[in-house]
C-alpha angles and dihedrals in degrees: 000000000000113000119230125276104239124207124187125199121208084207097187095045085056104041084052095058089037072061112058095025105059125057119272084218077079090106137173121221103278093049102268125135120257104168096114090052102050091033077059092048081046103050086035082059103046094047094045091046095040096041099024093213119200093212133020128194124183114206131208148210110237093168121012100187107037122196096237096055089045093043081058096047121003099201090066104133094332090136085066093062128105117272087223102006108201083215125032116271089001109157122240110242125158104273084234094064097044101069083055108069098062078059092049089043088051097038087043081045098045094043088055104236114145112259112189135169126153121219108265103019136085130241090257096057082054085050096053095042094057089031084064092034092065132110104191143024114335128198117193112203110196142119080221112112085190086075079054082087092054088066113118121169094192094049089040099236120151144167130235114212128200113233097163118349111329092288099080096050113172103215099221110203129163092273088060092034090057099043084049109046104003086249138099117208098266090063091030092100094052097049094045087053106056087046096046111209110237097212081066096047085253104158089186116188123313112266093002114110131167096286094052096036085061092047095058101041089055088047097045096024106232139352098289084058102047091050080051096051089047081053104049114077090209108057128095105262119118122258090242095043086041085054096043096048086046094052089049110052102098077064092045088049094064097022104091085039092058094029096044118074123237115250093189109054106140104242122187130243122291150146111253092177112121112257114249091194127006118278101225105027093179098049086049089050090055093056094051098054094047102042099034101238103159128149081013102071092023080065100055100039088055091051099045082049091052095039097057101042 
C-alpha cells in the first residue's frame, strides 16, 4: 500500500501573504475586509488541485514567540512586537488582519481540514514534528526559509515556496538547496545560524553572512566543526574570523537550539485525510453568508471533493 501524500501548511505565513497580495476591496457584507481569508480558500484550492495531497494539515502558531527561545536569546522577534502593545508581548499585525484569522480558523474548522498547534511552540516546530513523524511523501507550503532545513530527498520531504501566489511555487529539494546556499537541509540550520536572520532577531556571528557561513560549514562540516576549527590554533581559519567565532560563542551555545525546529513537540489527535465533504455544512453555510466568501470557499469545497474522490 501506497503511504499518504502529506501536505503542511505553514498557515501564517500564508494568510499573511493572502494579506498583502490580494486586494483589501475584497469586503464582506457589513464592510470588513476578507481578503486574507479568501486569498487563504484561494491558495488551499490551487495547491490541492495542482499537488492532489492525500492529507492536509494546517498548522498553526500557538504560540509565535515561545519563552524558551526567548529565555536562550532575547532579541528573538522583538522587532515584531507592538510599538505600544495594548497587552504584553502582543504581535503587531495590521488591525485589519487580525479580525480574519478566527474566520480562517471557523471556515478551516467547518471544512473540515485539520488545524493543529500545540501551547508554547510555532507552527514550524508542528511542521517539523509531523514532518518527522511521516511515512510517506511530505510537502511543506510556506514563504519561511527556516522549513528549508526540514528538506530531505531520501525521506521525500520538500518545500513549496511561494514566487508569485501559490501558483508559481518554486520545490525546493537538496539539489536546489545546494545551487542556491552551498548547502543541502540537513546542514540549512548551521549555516543559518551562523548567518542570524535579522527579521528573527537572529544577530548571527560578526563579519560571517550567508556566503561565508556556507563556506565554512562545507570546509569543517557542521557547526561542531566549525566552533573546533575557531579552537584549534592550527587550523586554517583566519586570526579575525578565529576572534570573531570565539566572541561569539555564548551566542553559538543557545543558537541551533532557537534556529532548529523541534521534531517532538506532543500534538494532539487529529484526521489529516482530505474532506471529501465539509464537515459541518451548516456552520459553513453560515460563513459564507456573513463574511461574503463566495466563489472562494465554493471553490474549495468543489476541489477537496474532487480530490478525494
Amino acid at each position: 500500500m501506497t503511504a499518504p501524500r502529506l501536505m503542511l501548511l505553514d498557515t501564517a505565513s500564508l494568510y499573511f501573504r493572502a494579506y498583502f497580495g490580494v486586494p483589501e476591496s475584497l469586503k464582506s457584507p457589513e464592510g470588513e475586509p476578507v481578503n486574507a481569508v479568501r486569498g487563504l480558500l484561494d491558495f488551499i484550492a490551487r495547491l490541492v488541485q495542482d499537488h492532489r495531497p492525500d492529507q492536509l494539515v494546517a498548522c498553526m502558531d500557538a504560540d509565535w514567540r515561545p519563552q524558551w527561545r526567548v529565555d536562550l536569546i532575547p532579541t528573538y522577534k522583538t522587532h515584531r512586537l507592538a510599538a505600544e502593545p495594548s497587552v504584553e508581548g502582543e504581535e503587531e499585525i495590521p488591525d485589519t488582519l487580525s479580525p480574519q484569522v478566527p474566520v480562517i480558523e471557523q471556515v478551516l474548522d467547518a471544512l473540515g481540514i485539520a488545524r493543529v498547534g500545540a501551547p508554547g511552540y510555532e507552527a514550524d516546530d508542528v511542521i517539523g514534528t509531523l514532518a518527522t513523524r511521516a511515512a510517506g511523501p511530505v510537502e511543506i507550503v510556506t514563504g519561511d526559509r527556516d522549513l528549508f532545513q526540514l528538506v530531505d530527498d531520501a525521506r521525500g520531504v520538500t518545500v513549496l515556496y511561494p514566487v508569485k501566489g501559490v501558483g508559481s511555487a518554486e520545490r525546493i529539494d537538496n539539489a536546489h538547496l545546494l545551487e542556491k546556499y552551498g548547502v543541502g537541509g540537513a546542514s540549512y540550520a548551521d549555516m543559518a545560524a551562523l548567518r542570524g536572520d535579522a527579521s528573527d532577531g537572529l544577530p548571527g556571528v560578526k563579519g560571517i553572512g550567508e556566503k561565508t557561513a556556507a563556506q565554512l560549514i562545507q570546509s569543517y562540516g557542521d557547526l561542531a566543526g566549525v566552533r573546533a576549527a575557531a579552537a584549534d590554533p592550527t587550523s586554517k581559519l583566519t586570526p579575525a574570523r578565529r576572534k570573531n567565532l570565539l566572541e561569539g560563542a555564548a551566542y553559538l551555545d543557545v543558537a541551533p537550539t532557537v534556529v532548529r525546529v523541534a521534531t517532538d513537540v506532543p500534538l494532539p489527535a487529529f484526521d489529516p485525510a482530505l474532506p471529501a465533504e465539509p464537515l459541518d455544512p451548516m456552520a459553513l453555510e453560515a460563513l459564507a453568508e456573513r463574511w461574503g466568501l463566495g466563489g472562494s470557499l465554493e471553490r474549495v469545497v468543489a476541489v477537496l471533493a474532487d480530490a478525494a474522490s
